[in-house]
Each structure stands twice: as C-alpha cells, then as structure tokens.
C-alpha positions as CSV (number, residue, x, y, z in Angstrom):
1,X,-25.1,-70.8,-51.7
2,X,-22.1,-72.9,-51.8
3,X,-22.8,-76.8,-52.1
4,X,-20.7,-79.3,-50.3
5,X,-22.4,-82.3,-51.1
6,X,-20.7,-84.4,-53.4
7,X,-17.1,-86.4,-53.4
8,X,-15.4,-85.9,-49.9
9,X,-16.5,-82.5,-49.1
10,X,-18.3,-81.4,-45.8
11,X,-22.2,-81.0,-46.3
12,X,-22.4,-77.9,-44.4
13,X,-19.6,-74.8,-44.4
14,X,-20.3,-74.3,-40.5
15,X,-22.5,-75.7,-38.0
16,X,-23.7,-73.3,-35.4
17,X,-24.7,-75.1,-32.3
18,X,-27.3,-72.7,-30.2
19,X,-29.9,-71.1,-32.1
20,X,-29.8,-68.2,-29.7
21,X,-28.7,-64.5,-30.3
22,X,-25.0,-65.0,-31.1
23,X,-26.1,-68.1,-33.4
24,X,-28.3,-66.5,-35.2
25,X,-26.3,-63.6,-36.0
26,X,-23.5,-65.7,-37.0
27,X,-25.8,-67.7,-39.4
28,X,-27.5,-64.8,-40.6
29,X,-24.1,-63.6,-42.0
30,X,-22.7,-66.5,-43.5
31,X,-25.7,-67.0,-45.0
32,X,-26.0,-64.1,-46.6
33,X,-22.2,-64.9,-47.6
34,X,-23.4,-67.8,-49.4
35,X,-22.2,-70.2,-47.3
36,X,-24.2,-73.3,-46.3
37,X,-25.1,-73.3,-42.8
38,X,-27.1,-75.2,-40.4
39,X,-28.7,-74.1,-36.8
40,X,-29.0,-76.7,-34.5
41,X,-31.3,-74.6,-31.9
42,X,-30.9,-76.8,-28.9
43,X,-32.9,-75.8,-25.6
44,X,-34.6,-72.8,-24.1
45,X,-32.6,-69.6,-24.1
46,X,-31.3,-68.1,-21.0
47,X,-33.6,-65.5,-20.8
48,X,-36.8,-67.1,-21.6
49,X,-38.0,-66.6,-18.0
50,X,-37.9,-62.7,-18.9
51,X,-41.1,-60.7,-20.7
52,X,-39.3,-58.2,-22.4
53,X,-35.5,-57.3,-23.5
54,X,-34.2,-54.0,-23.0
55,X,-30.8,-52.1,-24.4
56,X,-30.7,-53.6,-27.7
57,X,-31.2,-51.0,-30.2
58,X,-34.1,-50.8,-32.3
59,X,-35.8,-53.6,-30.8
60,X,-35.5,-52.1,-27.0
61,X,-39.0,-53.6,-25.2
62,X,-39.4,-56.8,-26.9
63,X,-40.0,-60.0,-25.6
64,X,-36.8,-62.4,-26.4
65,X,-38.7,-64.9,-28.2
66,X,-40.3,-62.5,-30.9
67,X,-36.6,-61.5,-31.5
68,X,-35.5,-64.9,-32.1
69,X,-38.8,-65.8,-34.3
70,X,-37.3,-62.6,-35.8
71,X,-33.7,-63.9,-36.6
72,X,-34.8,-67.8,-37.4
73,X,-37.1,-66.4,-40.3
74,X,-34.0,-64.0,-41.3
75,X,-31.2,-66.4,-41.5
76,X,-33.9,-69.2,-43.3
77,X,-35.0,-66.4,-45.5
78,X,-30.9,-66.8,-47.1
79,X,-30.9,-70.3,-47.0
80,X,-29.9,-71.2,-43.8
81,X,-31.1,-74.0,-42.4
82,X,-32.5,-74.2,-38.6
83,X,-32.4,-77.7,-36.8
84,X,-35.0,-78.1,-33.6
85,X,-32.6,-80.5,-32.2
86,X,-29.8,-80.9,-29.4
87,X,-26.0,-82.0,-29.9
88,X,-24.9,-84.6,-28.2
89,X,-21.2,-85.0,-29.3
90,X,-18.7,-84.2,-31.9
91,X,-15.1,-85.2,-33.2
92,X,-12.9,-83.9,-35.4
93,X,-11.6,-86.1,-38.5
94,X,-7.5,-84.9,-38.0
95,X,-7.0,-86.3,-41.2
96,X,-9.8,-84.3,-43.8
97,X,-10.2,-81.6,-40.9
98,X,-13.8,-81.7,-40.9
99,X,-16.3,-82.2,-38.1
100,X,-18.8,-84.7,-37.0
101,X,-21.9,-83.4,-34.8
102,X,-23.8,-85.9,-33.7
103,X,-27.9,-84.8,-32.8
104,X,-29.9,-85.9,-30.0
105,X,-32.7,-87.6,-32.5
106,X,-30.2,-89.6,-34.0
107,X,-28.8,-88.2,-37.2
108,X,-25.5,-86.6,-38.1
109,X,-24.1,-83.3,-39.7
110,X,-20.6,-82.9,-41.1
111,X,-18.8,-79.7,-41.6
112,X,-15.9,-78.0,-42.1
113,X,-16.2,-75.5,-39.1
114,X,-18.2,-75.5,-35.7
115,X,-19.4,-72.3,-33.9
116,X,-20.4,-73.0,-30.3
117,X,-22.9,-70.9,-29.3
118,X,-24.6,-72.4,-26.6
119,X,-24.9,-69.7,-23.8
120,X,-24.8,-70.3,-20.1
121,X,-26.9,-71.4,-17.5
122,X,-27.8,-69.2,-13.9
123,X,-27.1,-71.2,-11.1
124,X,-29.1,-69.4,-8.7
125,X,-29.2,-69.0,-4.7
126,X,-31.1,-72.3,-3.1
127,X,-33.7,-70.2,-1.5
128,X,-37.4,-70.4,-1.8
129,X,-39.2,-67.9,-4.5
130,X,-35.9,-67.6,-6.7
131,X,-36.4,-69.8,-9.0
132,X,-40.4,-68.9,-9.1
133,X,-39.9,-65.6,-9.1
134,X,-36.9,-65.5,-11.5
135,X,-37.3,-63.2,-14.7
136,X,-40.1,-61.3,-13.3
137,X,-38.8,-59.5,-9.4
138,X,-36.0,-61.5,-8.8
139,X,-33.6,-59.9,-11.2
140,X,-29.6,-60.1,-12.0
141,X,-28.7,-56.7,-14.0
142,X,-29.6,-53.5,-13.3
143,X,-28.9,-52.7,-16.9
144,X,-31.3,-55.1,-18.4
145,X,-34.1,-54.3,-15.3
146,X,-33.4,-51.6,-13.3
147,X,-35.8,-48.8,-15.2
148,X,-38.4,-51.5,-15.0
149,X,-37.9,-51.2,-11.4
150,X,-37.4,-47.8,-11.0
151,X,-38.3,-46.1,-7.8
152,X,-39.5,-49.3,-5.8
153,X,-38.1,-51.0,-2.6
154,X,-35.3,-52.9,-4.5
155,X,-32.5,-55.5,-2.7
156,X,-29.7,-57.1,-3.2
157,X,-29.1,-60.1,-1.6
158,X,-25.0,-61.1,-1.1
159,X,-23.5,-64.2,-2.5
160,X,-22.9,-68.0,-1.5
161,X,-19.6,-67.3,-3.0
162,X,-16.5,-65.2,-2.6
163,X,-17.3,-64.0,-6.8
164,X,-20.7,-63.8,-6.5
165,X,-20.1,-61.3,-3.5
166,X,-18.2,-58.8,-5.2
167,X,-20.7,-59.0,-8.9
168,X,-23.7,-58.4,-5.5
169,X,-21.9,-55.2,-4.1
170,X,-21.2,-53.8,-7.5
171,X,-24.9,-54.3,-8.4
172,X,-25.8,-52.2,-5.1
173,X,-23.6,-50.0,-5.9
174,X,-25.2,-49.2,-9.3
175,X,-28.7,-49.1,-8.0
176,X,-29.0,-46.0,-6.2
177,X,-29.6,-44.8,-10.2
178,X,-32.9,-45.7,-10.6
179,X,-33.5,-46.0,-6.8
180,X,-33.4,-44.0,-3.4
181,X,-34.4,-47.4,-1.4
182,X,-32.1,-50.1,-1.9
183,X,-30.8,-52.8,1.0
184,X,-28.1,-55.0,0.8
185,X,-28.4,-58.3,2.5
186,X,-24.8,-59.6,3.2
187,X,-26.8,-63.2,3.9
188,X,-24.2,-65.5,5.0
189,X,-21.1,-63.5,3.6
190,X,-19.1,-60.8,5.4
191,X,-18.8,-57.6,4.2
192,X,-15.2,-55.5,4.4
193,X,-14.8,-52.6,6.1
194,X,-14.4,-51.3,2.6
195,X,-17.8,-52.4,1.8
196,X,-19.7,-50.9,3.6
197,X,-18.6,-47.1,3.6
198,X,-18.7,-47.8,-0.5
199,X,-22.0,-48.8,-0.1
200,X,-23.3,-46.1,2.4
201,X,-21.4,-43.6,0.1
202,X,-24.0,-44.6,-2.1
203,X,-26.8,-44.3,0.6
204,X,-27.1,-48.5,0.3
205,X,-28.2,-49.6,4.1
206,X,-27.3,-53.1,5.3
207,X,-29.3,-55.4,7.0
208,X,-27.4,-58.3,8.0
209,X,-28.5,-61.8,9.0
210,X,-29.2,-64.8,7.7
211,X,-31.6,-65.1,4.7
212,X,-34.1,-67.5,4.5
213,X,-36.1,-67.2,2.1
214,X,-37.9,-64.5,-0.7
215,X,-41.3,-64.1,0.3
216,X,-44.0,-65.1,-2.7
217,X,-47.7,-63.9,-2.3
218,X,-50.5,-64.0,-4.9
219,X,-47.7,-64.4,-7.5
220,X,-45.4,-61.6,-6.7
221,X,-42.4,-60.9,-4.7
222,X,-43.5,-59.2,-1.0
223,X,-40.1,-58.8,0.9
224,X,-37.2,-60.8,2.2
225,X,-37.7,-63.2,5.0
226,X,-34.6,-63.5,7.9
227,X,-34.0,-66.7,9.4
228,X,-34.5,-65.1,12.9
229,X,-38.1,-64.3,11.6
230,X,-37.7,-60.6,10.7
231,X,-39.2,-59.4,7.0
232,X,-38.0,-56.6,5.0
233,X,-40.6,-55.7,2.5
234,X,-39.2,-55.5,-1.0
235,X,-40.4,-55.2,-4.6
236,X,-38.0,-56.4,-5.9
237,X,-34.9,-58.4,-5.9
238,X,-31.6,-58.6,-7.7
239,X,-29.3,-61.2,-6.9
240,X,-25.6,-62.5,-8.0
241,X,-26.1,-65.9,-9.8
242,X,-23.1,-68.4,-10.8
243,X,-22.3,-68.2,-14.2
244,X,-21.8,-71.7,-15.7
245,X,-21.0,-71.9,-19.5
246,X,-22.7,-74.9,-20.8
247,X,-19.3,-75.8,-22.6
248,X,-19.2,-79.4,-22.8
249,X,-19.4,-79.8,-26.6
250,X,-16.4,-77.5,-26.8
251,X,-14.6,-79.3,-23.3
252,X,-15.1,-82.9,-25.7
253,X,-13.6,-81.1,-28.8
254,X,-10.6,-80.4,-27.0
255,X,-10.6,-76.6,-26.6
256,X,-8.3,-74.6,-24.3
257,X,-10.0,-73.1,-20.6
258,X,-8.8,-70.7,-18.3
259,X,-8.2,-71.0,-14.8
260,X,-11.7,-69.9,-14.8
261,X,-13.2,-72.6,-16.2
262,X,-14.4,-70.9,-19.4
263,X,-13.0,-71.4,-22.9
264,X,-9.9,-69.6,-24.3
265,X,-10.9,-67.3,-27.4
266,X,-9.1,-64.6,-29.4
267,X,-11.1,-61.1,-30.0
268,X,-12.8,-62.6,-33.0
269,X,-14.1,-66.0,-31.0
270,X,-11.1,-68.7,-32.0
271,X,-10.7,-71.3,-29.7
272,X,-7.1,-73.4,-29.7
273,X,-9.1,-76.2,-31.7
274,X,-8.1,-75.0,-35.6
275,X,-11.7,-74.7,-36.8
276,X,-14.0,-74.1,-33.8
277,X,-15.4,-70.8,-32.8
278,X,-17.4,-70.1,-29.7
279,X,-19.7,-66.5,-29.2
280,X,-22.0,-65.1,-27.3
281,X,-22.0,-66.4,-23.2
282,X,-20.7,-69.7,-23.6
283,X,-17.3,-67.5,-23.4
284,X,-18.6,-64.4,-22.5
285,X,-20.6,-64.4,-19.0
286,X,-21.0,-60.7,-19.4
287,X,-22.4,-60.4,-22.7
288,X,-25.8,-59.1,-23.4
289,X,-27.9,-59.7,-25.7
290,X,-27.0,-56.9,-28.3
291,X,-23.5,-57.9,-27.5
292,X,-23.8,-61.6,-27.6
293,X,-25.6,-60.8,-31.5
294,X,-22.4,-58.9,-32.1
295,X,-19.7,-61.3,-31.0
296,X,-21.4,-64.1,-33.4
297,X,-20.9,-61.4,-36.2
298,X,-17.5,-61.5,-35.6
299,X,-17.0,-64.8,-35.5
300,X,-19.1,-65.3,-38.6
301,X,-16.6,-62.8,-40.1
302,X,-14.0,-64.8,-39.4
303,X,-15.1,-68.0,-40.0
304,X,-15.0,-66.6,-43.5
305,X,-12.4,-65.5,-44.2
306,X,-10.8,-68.8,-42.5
307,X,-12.5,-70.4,-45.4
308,X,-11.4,-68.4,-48.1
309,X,-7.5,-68.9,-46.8
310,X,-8.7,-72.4,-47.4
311,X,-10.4,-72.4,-50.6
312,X,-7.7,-70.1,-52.1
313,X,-4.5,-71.9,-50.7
314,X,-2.2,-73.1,-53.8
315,X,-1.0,-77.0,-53.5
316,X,2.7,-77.4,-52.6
317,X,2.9,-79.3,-55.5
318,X,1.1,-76.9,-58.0
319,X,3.3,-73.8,-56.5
C-alpha cells in the first residue's frame, strides 16, 4: 500500500465518490495496485428498489445489496478504505494539483485524483403507483426484467417527453420477446405514422388516451387506469424514466458537459478536469450493472497509470 501521509503529499492516491458498482470496482483495483484509496459510499443505489439483478455474469439472480456487501468486503479486504458518508464539495489546489473533498459529517479527504462515481437518479412519470410500485411491476428495461415478466399482460406507457418517447417505443418494440401481449399507451404524446406500423409489425396494439393513473391493489400492480375511466388490466408495466446524472460534484469541479447535460469523458472515463474521472451512470445513462463494474475498471486502469507518468516524470532541472 502506498502511504501519502507525511510532508506535502496527498493522504489518499484517489477518492472514489459513490460506493456503488463502478466505485467499487475501481477501488477494488487500485487497491489491489497498492494504492491508497478511500470510498466515500454516499446514498442508496439506484436500484435498491429492485429484489434481484439479472445479466451480470456469475452473480445473475442476486439481490443488488448482497453484491455490494460483496464488493465493500473485497476492496476493504486490500486495504481500501470505505467511508458511510456523503460529499458535499470539492476544489482543486491549481498549485500542488491535489484535491479537497469535503464530507457531509464534517471532515475532509485530500487526494491526488477523484473518481466520480455517483450514478443517476430516475425521474419518473408523476402518476399514482409509480413510485410505489417501482422495482417490483413497474419496470424500465426489458433486459434487466423482462424474463421475470415473461408471458404476462405487459405495457408500456409513452413519455412526458419527446426522449423519453422514443427510449418507450424501442422498449415495445423489444418486448414481443418475452411476450405475445404487450400495449402501448401513447398517454399524452403522439405517435408517427412510422410508429405505429413498427409497432404493429411487432404485433404491439395501441390504446390511446390519456393515462391517469397505474392501478395498485393488495400491493401489486392490476392494470392501467384512462382518464376517461376505462382500465386495461396489466401485470406489469415498463415505463421510459428521465435520466438525471447526479453530477454536481463534477459540475463544481469544473468538468466539461455536452449539449446533453452529462459530463464529457474519453473511452477510459477522463473528464476535461486533469485528474478527475467519472464511471459508471453518472456519464453513462445506459450502463448496467456489469457494465457500470466494468467502466470503473477502466478508469481504475487509468488512473494508474496517470500516476505512474507522475511518479516516474524526471525534474527539468535533473534532466
């Protein structure tokens, strides 16, 4: 383990901020690369709501928290060390080129690199059962949840927004795999012409109207209720969240965004800010969970070897 304690060097290598599965990935590497790393954990991961995780190899079925438990014993297991705290803040020092991080309970980590790894958050549609029923039959990828779902009454109920639209009729579009009954409902959004013979190419049907709300009963989803009082039994629900990265920390550290309002990387998770890395959904809204792991890999890979061009450059003066 490299030790950074003494004179004007950084007491940590890297701080990962997010101790879900990109930040523990990364930590788990540089750990094992001797580096001296801390996990600040922060808040529930994105998919606590769900019981189970599916399409990540070897561990296909588990429930997201025993794969975390998993990865926090791993990367503390090497050294690293894991922080039940939040960030609040953190600055640069241009001069020395190492990082501040400032925690919600009051204390301070120094470093001299930052991997952001703090996910993204599901803005979902403002109807009533979404949110209750979220993780369990109201659903988002069929990838993740549709052989759970498998041969039921499924829907797919359109976007509030021109994006979430198109990420609702690809979703229908993908269903018919694991089911012959799926219904689209457009909800307040107009489908194109082009829309609908894709979709009834796919033997989709469309019921159009205004949604109201998803209808709940002794703790399970029943259907989907119209506003003009019609209800089409389903058992299940997939809809088209907003993706929003919860970027601040990298927004206040100065890092490039698209147009799109998430961050700029390179293939192995650089941002523009010279020693801050972001994995996982934070810049990646379609990662999943095996590829989230893999992206803070990377970035752990490169975070190295961005140390060892450090550690290894010659003074001016020596050369």
């Amino acid at each position: 383990m490299s030790e950074r304690n003494s004179g004007n060097q950084a007491a940590y290598d890297v701080v990962v901020v997010g101790g879900g599965a990109a930040g523990l990935s990364a930590a788990l590497v540089l750990s094992r690369a001797r580096r001296r790393v801390a996990v600040v954990k922060g808040g529930a991961p994105r998919n606590a709501p769900a019981q189970h995780m599916h399409g990540f190899l070897s561990r296909d079925g588990l429930p997201p928290r025993e794969l975390l438990a998993t990865g926090a014993a791993e990367v503390a297991g090497y050294g690293g060390e894991l922080l039940d705290d939040d960030v609040v803040g953190a600055e640069k020092n241009e001069d020395t080129g190492e990082f501040t991080v400032r925690l919600a309970a009051g204390g301070r980590l120094t470093a001299r690199r930052v991997l952001v790894a703090t996910g993204l958050r599901d803005v979902l549609p403002d109807l009533p059962g979404a949110r209750e029923r979220w993780g369990a039959d109201v659903l988002h990828c069929p990838y993740c949840h549709g052989y759970e779902v498998r041969d039921q009454a499924l829907g797919v109920l359109g976007g509030v927004e021109p994006g979430a639209l198109a990420r609702a009729v690809h979703v229908a579009l993908l269903l018919p795999q694991w089911s012959a009954d799926v219904i689209f409902f457009p909800h307040t959004m107009e489908l194109t012409p082009n829309d609908r013979d894709r979709l009834a190419a796919r033997g989709v049907r469309v019921v159009s109207g205004e949604v109201a709300r998803l209808a709940v009963e002794d703790g399970g989803l029943r259907g989907v209720g119209l506003a003009d009082g019609r209800a089409v039994p389903r058992s299940a629900v997939f809809v088209a969240p907003t993706f929003a990265p919860n970027g601040d920390l990298l927004a206040a550290l100065g890092c490039e965004t698209g147009q799109d309002g998430w961050v700029v990387t390179d293939a192995r998770g650089r941002t523009s800010v010279p020693g801050v890395w972001a994995a996982g959904n934070v810049a990646d809204p379609s990662a999943q969970v095996i590829s989230a792991a893999g992206a803070g890999s990377v970035a752990a890979i490169a975070i190295n070897g961005d140390l060892v061009d450090e550690e290894s450059a010659v003074p001016i003066a020596a050369r």
